[in-house]
Each structure stands twice: as structure tokens, then as C-alpha cells.
C-alpha positions as CSV (number, residue, x, y, z in Angstrom):
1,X,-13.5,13.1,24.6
2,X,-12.7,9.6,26.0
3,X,-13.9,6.9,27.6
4,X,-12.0,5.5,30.5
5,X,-9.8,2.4,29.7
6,X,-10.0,0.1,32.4
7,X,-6.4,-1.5,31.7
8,X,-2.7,-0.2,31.0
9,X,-1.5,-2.9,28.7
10,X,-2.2,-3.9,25.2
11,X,-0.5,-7.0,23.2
12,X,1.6,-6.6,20.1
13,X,3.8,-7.4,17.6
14,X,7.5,-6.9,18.1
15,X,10.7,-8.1,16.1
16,X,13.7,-8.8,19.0
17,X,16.4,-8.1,16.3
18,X,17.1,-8.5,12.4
19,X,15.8,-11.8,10.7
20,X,13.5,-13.9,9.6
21,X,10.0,-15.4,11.3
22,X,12.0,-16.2,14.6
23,X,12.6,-12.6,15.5
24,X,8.4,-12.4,15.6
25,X,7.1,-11.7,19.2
26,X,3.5,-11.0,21.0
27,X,4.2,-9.3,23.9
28,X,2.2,-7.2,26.1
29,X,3.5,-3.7,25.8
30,X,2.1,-0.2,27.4
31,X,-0.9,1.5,26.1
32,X,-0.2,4.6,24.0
33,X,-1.6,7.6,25.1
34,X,-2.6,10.4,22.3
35,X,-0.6,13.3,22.2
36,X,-1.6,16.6,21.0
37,X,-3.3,16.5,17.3
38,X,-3.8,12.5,17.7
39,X,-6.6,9.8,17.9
40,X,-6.1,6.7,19.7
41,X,-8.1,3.4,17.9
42,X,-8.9,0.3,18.8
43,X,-7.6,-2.1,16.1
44,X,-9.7,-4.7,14.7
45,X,-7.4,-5.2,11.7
46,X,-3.9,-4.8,10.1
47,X,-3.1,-5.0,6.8
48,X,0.6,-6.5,6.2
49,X,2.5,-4.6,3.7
50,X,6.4,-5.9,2.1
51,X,7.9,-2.9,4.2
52,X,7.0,-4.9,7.4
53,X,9.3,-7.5,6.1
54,X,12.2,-5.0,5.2
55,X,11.8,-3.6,8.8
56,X,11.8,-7.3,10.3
57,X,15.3,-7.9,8.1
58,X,16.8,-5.1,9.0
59,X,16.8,-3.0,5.8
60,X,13.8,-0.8,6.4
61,X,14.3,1.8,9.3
62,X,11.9,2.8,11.3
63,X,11.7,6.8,10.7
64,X,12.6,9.1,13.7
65,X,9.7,9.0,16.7
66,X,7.2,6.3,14.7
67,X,6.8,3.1,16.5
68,X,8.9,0.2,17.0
69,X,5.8,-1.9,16.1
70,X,5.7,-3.1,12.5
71,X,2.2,-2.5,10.5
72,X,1.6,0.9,8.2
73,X,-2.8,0.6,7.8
74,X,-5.2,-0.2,10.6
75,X,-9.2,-0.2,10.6
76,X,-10.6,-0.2,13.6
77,X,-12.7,2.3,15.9
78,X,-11.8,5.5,17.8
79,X,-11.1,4.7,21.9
80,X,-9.8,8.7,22.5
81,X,-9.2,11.8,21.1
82,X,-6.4,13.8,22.2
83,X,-5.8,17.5,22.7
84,X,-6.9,19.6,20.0
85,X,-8.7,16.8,18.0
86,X,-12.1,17.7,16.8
87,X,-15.4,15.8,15.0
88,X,-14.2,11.9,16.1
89,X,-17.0,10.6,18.3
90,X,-15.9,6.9,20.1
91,X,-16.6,3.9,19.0
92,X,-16.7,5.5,15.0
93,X,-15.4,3.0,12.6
94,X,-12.1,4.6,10.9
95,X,-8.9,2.9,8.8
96,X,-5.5,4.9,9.1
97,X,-2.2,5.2,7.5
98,X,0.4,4.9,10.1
99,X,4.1,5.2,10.8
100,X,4.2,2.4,12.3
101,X,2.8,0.3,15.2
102,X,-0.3,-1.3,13.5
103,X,0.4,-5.3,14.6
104,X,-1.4,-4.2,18.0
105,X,-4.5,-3.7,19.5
106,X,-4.0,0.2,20.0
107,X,-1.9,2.3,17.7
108,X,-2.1,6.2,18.2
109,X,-2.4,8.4,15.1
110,X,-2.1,11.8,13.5
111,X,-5.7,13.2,12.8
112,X,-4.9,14.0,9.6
113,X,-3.9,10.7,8.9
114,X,-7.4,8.9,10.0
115,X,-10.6,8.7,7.6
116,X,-14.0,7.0,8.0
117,X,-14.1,3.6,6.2
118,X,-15.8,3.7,3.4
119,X,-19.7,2.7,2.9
120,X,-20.1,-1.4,2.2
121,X,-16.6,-2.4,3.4
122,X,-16.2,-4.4,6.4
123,X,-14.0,-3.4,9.4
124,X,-11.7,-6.5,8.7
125,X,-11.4,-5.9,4.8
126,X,-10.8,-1.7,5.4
127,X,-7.1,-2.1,7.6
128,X,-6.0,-3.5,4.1
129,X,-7.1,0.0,2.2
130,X,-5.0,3.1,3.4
131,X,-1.3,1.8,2.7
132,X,-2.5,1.0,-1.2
133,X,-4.7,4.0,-2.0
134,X,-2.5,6.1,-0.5
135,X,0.2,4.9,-2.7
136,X,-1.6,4.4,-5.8
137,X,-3.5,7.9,-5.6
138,X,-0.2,9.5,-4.7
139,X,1.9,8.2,-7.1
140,X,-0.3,7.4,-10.0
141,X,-2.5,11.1,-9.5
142,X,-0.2,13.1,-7.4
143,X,3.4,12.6,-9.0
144,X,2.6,11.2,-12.1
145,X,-0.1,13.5,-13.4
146,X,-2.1,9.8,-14.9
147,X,-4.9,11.4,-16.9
148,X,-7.8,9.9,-19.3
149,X,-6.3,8.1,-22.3
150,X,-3.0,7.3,-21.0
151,X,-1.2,4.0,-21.2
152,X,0.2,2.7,-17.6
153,X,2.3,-0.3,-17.4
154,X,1.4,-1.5,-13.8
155,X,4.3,-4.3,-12.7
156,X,2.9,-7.3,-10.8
157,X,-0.5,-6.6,-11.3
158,X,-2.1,-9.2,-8.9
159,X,-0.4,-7.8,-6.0
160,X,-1.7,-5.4,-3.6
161,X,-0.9,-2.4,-5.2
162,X,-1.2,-4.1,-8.4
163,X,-4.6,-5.2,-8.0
164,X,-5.7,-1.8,-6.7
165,X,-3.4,0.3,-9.6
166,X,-5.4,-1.7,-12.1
167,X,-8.7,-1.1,-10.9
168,X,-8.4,2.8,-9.9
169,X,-6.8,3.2,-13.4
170,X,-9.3,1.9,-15.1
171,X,-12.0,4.1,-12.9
172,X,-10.0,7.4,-13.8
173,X,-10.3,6.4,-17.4
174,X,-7.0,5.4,-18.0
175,X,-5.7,2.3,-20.1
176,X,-4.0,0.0,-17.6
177,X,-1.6,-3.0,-18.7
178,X,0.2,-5.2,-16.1
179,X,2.9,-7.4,-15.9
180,X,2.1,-10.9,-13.9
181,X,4.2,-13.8,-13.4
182,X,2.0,-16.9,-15.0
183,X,-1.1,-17.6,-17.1
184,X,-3.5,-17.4,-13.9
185,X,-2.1,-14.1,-12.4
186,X,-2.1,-12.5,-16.1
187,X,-6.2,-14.0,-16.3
188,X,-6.6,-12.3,-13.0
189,X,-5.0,-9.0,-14.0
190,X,-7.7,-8.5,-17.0
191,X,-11.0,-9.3,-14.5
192,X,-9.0,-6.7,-12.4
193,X,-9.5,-4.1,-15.3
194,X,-6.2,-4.0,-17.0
195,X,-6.5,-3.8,-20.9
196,X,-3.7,-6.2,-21.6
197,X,-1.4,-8.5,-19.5
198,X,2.0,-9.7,-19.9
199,X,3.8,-12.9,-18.7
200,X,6.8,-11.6,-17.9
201,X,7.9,-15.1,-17.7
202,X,7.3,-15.8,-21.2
203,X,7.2,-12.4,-23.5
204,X,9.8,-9.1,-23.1
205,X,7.4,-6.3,-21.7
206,X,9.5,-3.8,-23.6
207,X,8.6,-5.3,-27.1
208,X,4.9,-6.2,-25.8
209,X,4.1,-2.9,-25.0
210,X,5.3,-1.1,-28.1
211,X,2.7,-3.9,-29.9
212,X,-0.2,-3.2,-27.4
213,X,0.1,0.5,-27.9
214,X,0.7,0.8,-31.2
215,X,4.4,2.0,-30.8
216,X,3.3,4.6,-28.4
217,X,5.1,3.3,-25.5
218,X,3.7,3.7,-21.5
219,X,2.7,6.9,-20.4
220,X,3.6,6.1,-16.8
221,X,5.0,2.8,-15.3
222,X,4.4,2.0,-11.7
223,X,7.3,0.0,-11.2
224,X,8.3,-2.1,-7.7
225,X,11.4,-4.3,-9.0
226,X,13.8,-1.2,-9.4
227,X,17.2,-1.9,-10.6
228,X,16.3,-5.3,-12.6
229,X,13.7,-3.5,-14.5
230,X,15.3,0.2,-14.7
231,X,17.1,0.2,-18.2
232,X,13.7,-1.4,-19.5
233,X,10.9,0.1,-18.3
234,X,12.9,3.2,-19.3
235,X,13.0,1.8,-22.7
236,X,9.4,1.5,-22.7
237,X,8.6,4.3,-22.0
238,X,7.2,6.7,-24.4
239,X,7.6,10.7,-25.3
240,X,7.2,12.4,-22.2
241,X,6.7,9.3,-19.8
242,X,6.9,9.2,-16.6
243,X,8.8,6.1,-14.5
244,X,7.9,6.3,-10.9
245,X,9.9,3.7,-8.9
246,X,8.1,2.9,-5.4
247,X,9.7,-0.4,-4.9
248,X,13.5,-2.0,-4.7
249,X,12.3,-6.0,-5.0
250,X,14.8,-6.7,-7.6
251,X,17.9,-4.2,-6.5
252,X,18.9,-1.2,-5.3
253,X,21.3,0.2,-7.9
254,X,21.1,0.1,-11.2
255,X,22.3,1.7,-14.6
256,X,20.1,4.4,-15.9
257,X,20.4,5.3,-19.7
258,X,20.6,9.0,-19.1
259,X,20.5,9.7,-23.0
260,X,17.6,7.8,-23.3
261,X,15.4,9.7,-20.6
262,X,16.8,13.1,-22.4
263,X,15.7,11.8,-25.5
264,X,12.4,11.0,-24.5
265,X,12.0,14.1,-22.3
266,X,11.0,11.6,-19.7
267,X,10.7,11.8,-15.8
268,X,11.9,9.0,-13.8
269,X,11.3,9.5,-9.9
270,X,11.5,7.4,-7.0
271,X,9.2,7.7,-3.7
272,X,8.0,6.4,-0.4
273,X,5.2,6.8,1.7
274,X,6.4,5.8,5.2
275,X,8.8,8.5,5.8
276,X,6.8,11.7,4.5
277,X,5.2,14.6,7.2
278,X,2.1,14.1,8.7
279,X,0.7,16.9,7.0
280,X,1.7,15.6,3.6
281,X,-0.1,12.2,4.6
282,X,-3.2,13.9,6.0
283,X,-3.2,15.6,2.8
284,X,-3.2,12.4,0.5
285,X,-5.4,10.8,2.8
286,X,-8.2,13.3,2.4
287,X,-7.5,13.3,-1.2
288,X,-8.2,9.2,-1.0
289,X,-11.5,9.9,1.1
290,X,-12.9,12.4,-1.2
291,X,-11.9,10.7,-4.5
292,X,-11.1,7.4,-4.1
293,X,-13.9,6.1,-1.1
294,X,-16.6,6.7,-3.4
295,X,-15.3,4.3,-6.1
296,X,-14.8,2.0,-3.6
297,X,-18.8,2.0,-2.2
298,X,-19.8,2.2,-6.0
299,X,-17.6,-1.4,-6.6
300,X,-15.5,0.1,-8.9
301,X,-12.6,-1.1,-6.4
302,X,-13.0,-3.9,-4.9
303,X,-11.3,-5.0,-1.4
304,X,-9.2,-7.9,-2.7
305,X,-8.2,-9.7,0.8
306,X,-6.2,-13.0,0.2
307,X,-5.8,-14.3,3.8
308,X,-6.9,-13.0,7.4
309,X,-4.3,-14.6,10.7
310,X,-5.0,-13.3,14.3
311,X,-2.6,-11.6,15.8
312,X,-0.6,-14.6,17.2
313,X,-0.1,-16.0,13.8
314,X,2.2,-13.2,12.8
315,X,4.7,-15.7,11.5
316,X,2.1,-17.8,9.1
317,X,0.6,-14.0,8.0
318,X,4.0,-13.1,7.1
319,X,5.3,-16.5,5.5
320,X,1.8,-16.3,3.1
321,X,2.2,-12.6,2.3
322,X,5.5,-13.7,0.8
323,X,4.4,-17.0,-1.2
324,X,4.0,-16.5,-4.9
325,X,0.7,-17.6,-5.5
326,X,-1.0,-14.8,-3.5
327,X,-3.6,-12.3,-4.6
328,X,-4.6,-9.4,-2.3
329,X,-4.0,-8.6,0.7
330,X,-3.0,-10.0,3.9
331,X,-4.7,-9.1,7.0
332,X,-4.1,-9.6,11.4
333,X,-6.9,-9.4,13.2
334,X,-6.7,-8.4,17.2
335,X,-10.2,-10.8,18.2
336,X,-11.6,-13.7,16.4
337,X,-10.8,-14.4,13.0
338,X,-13.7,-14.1,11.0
């Protein structure tokens, strides 16, 4: 199924080398064409996610035959199916978990890796879904086993995945706590749904979260700083807890008190999304349709979108994702900006 596109050429986003906003470029670059197993969409919107920013400063590779263009989540609608693709009819409103190649307006997709956005969400608001509840789902659910009951320190817990950890916790009947950096962002961590929230500015998390669990200690910490907060979050941990790492914001390498994860028959893991198979994607990403989509429609998530930029303002979408005082997400959109 297709219908026939009447020009070759689409714009995009492209970095010309290693740096900061003045490697950003819109350029017209050639359609892609759908192989075998993919969907081609039209984009109306991309969410902007920190590993855009890694790729644009060099430290963030793009993995072997994914796209050159930066941008990991779209939402838009399907423009052609390719060979062996089933059930997409055109024009169907969809959000996808990409590779890469999302700052455009066409990225081609895996099936697998495409679901229909979910009831009561907007177009615009949906590109800045699939990178988060694919990570929270697959980290939180998947890796760390987060059941009913159990205590998760969530760090910066007004930031995209934050702000979704907290609420999706809360919905699985968890007992969410998040770190924030001021008195605002730990007020806006609670109306997201976490039980308690820490100024990390202000109070040791370690010490905090013994008080707030009654010496229990976290049963999983989501953790994005790495090695600044390893020997910590370790210690905060309680019997059996699980530390998954998905982020490196404050280091790479860091000391890990190997006695003290023995000790506490602990787990400590470290992941990433971008770089796993397609069929281990389409796999999460049908787990987020079936069990995370429906908590979204009820409004037990909520969309939290901070800014929306068209395409052109890549540089101002990029500088705001990275100012401290956001909440949410940041989004590009390929028309008007609504």
C-alpha cells in the first residue's frame, strides 16, 4: 500500500561535525524509501531527547545502518508500507521509537517499532511518548522487576523520564520518591505522584531515604547521573535492590563498593535503548501499547510537553531542552507550530 509521493526530497536536521548549536543544519536531503518489514511516516512531531545532544557533541554514536539524522520518537501518520508490512492503512495516526532520523519530515521505521497513539493525545504531544515509555517500562518493569509496594528512588524527577517514572510508578502501585534540584521542581514532583521528594541541593538522598522508608532503603533506583551518584545510590539501596543506571550526566567511571552490593545481594545494571534489535524494541513497544496506552487515555499519565520549536529552530529547541528550569518535554514540529 502507498500513495504516490509527488516529490523526492524532504528537509531535515543534520549536525556538519562535533559541537555545539553551530554544527545544527536544515537541509533538504532524499526521501527514504521503506525497506522490507518497514513503514514510512510523515512526521508531524519529534520529541528531543539528551542523546541528540551526545550525538551532536560527538560522544553518542550513531549505531551501525540507523540514520545520520538526530531524533529517537516521532508521531506522525503512515505515507507507505513496505514489503511484507501488514494492518497500517495511510494517513493512520502512529508515534515510533526510532534509531535515529526523527528531526525530519519522513523517517522510515521497523514495524515492530510503530504503535497507534494513544486515545486523547494529540499528534504534537504523542512524538514526545515512545522514547520515555519505552525506557521507563523497560527498565522500571522489564529489568528491574518494580512490583506493588516497592520503594523507587526516581533521580530528577521533573525531567522527562522523571516526570513519566513518577507517574507510571505510582499507576503500577508502587511508592515513588524523586530527587529534584529546588523547592519548585520537588513541589512538582509530588503533583507528579511521587510520595516524597528530595532537594538534592539541600538534604543527602542517602540519609532521606533511610527516614522516608523507615530504614528500608530503595527497592530500585532509576538513576541518570552515574558515576557522581554510584557509591550512593548504592548505599541507598536496600536488601535485594536493584540500581539500574540509564544515564552518564555526572561521569562515566566511577568506584563501585563491590562489598556493599554483595552485602545487600543487590543488582546494579546499566542499559540503553538506542542500540538494542529491532525485535527487542518491537517487543517493548507492544508491551507500552498494551500496558502503558491505556493509563495514558485514562489520565493516569499525563503528556507533560514543556516547549514546541518548528523544525528550523533546532538550535533554540535544543538550547531550552538543556536549561535548568524545564519540565517535560521538548518537541519539533515539521508544519506550523501550534
Amino acid at each position: 500500500m502507498s500513495q504516490e509521493l509527488h516529490h523526492h526530497t524532504m528537509r531535515a536536521v543534520t549536525y556538519t561535525g562535533a559541537g555545539g548549536r553551530e554544527v545544527l543544519s536544515v537541509e533538504d536531503l532524499a526521501l527514504p524509501v521503506p525497506g522490507t518489514g518497514e513503514v514510512l511516516i510523515k512526521v508531524t512531531a519529534a520529541g528531543i531527547n539528551r542523546a541528540d545532544l551526545l550525538q551532536r557533541a560527538g560522544n553518542y554514536p550513531v549505531p551501525e545502518g540507523a540514520s545520520e539524522v538526530p531524533g529517537l520518537e516521532v508521531a506522525g501518520t503512515i505515507e507507505e508500507t513496505g514489503a511484507g508490512v501488514g494492518n497500517w492503512d495511510f494517513g493512520t495516526p502512529v508515534c515510533a521509537l526510532l534509531a535515529g532520523g526523527g528531526y525530519a519530515e519522513y523517517v522510515s521505521v521497523p514495524a515492530g517499532q510503530v504503535v497507534p497513539v494513544p486515545d486523547g493525545v494529540s499528534l504534537t504531544d504523542a512524538a514526545g511518548l515512545p522514547e520515555v515509555a519505552a525506557t521507563c517500562w523497560s527498565n522500571l518493569v522489564q529489568q528491574a522487576g518494580v512490583g506493588r509496594g516497592d520503594w523507587v528512588l526516581v533521580h530528577g524527577g521533573t525531567g522527562g523520564i522523571g516526570s513519566f517514572a513518577l507517574q507510571l510508578l505510582k499507576a503500577l502501585g508502587a511508592r515513588p520518591v524523586a530527587t529534584a534540584g529546588s523547592a519548585e521542581k520537588v513541589q512538582r514532583s509530588l503533583e507528579l505522584g511521587a510520595e516524597a521528594a528530595i532537594n538534592h541541593r539541600e538534604e543527602d538522598f542517602v540519609a532521606r531515604m533511610k527516614e522516608i522508608t523507615g530504614g528500608h532503603g530503595a527497592d530500585v533506583i532509576l538513576d541518570v547521573m552515574g558515576a557522581k551518584y554510584l557509591e550512593k545510590n548504592v548505599a541507598a539501596l536496600a536488601q535485594g535492590g536493584r540500581l539500574v543506571v540509564i544515564g552518564l550526566q555526572g561521569g562515566a567511571s566511577g568506584t563501585l563498593p563491590i562489598g556493599k552490593v554483595m552485602g545487600k545481594n543487590a543488582v546494579v545494571t546499566g542499559t540503553m535503548l538506542r542500540p538494542r534489535p529491532a525485535e527487542e524494541k518491537a517487543g517493548i513497544m507492544r508491551d507500552v501499547a498494551e500496558h502503558v496506552w491505556p493509563l495514558v487515555t485514562s489520565g493516569a499519565i499525563r503528556t507533560t510537553t514543556d516547549a514546541v520549536f518548528a523544525l528550523e529552530d533546532v538550535a533554540a529547541a535544543q538550547d531550552r531542552f538543556e536549561e535548568a528550569d524545564r519540565t517535560g518535554k521538548i518537541l519539533l514540529v515539521t508544519g506550523e507550530t501550534p
